[in-house]
GUSE-408740 format. One record per residue (C-alpha): residue number from 1; residue in one letter; chain; z, y, x. Coordinates in Angstrom, 1 decimal, always signed. Example, Ala and Ser with C-alpha at 12.3 -4.5 7.8 and 13.67 -1.06 7.14 Angstrom:
<atoms>
ATOM   k r c     pz     py     px
ATOM   1 a A   +7.8   -4.5  +12.3
ATOM   2 s A   +7.1   -1.1  +13.7
</atoms>
This chain:
<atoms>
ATOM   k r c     pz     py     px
ATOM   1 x A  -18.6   -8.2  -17.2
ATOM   2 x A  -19.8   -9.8  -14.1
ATOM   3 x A  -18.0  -10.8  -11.2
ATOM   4 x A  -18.1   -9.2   -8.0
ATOM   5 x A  -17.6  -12.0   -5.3
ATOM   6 x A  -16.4  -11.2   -1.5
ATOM   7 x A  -15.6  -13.6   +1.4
ATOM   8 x A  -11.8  -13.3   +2.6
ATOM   9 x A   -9.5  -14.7   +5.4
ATOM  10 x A   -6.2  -16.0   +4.6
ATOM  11 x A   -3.3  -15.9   +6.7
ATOM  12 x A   -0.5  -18.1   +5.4
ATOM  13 x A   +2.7  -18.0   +6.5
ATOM  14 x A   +2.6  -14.7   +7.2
ATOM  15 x A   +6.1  -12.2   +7.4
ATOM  16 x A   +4.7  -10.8   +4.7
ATOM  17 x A   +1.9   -9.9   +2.4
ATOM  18 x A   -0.4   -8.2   +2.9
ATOM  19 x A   -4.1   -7.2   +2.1
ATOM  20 x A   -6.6   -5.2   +4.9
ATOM  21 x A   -8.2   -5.5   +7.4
ATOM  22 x A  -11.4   -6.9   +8.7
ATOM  23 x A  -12.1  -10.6  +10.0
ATOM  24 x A  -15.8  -11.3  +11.7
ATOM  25 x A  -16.9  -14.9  +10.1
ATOM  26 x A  -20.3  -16.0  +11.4
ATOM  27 x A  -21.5  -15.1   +7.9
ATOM  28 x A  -20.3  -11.8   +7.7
ATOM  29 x A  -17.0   -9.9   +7.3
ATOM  30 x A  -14.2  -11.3   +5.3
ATOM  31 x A  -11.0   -9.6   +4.0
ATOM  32 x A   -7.8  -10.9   +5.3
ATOM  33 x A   -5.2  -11.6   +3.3
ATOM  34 x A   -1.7  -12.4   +4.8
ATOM  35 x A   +1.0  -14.5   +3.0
ATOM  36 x A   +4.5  -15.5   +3.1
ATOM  37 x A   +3.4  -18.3   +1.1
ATOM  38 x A   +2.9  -22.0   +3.0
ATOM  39 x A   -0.3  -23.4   +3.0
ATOM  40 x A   +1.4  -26.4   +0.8
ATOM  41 x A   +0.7  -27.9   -2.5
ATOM  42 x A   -1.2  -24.5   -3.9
ATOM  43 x A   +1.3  -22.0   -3.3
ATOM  44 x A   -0.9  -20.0   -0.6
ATOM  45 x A   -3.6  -19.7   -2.9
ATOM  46 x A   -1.8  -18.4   -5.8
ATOM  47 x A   -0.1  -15.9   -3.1
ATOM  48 x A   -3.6  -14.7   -2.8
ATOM  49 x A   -4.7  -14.7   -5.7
ATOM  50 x A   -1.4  -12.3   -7.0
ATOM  51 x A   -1.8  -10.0   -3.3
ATOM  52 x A   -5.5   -9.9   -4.3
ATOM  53 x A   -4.7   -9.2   -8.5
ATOM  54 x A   -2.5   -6.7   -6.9
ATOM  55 x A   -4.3   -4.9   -4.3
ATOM  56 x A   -7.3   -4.4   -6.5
ATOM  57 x A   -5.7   -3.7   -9.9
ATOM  58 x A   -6.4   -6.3  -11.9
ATOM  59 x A   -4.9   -9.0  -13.8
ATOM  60 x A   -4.0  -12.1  -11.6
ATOM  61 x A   -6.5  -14.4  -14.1
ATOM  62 x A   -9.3  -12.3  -13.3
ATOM  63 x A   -9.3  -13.5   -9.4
ATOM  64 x A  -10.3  -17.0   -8.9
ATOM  65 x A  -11.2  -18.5   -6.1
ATOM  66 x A  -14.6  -20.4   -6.4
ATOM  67 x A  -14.6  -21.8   -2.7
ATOM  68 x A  -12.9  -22.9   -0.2
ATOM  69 x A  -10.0  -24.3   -2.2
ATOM  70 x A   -8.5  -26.4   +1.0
ATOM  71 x A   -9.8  -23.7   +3.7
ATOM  72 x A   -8.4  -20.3   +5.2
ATOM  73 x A  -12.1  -19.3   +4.5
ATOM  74 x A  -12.1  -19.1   +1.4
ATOM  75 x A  -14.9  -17.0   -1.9
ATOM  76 x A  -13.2  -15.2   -4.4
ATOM  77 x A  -14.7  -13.4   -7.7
ATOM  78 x A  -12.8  -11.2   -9.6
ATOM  79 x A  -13.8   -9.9  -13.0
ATOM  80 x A  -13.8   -6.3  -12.7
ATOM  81 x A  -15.8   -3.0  -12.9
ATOM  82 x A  -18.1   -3.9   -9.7
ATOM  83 x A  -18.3   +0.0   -8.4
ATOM  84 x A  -14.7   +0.6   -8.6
ATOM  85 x A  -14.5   -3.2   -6.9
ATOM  86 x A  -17.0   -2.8   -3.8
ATOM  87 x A  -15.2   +1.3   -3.1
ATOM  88 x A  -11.7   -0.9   -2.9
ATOM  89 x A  -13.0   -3.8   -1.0
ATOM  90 x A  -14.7   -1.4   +1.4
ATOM  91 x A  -11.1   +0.6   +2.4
ATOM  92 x A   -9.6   -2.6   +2.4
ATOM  93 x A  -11.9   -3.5   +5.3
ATOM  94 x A  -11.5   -0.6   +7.0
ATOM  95 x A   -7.4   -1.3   +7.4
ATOM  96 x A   -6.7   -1.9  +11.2
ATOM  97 x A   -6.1   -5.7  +11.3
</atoms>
């Protein structure tokens, strides 16, 4: 299976997690993706890669992020059915942010 890749926004620090909503980067929407997590040694982006696991229905080694390791701008792929995928991402855009 191929991976279905999508640009998101992360929001570290957050009250809590969450996943919806719409951010406008210059190349195109992004997800956001708020977490309680601090933006310190990792821990922020393996919050969002369990909120994303999570939100989506997948296992959490089936998200990986493949840019934007040091960013809040970050590409993630995950490794899942890419209908089912793009139907989910497209609600969780739709979220009011």
């Amino acid at each position: 299976m191929t991976g279905f890749r999508f640009a998101v926004r992360v929001r570290p620090g957050a009250a809590r997690t969450a996943v919806g909503g719409r951010w406008a980067a210059p190349s195109g929407p992004a997800l956001i993706v708020a977490v309680s997590a601090p933006a310190v040694d990792g821990r922020a982006n393996e919050a969002v890669r369990r909120a994303l696991a999570d939100a989506f229905g997948v296992r959490r080694a089936q998200v990986a992020i493949v840019r934007g390791e040091r960013s809040r701008d970050k590409l993630v792929e995950l490794a899942a059915e890419p209908d089912r995928t793009a139907r989910l991402l497209t609600e969780l855009l739709a979220v009011p942010g």
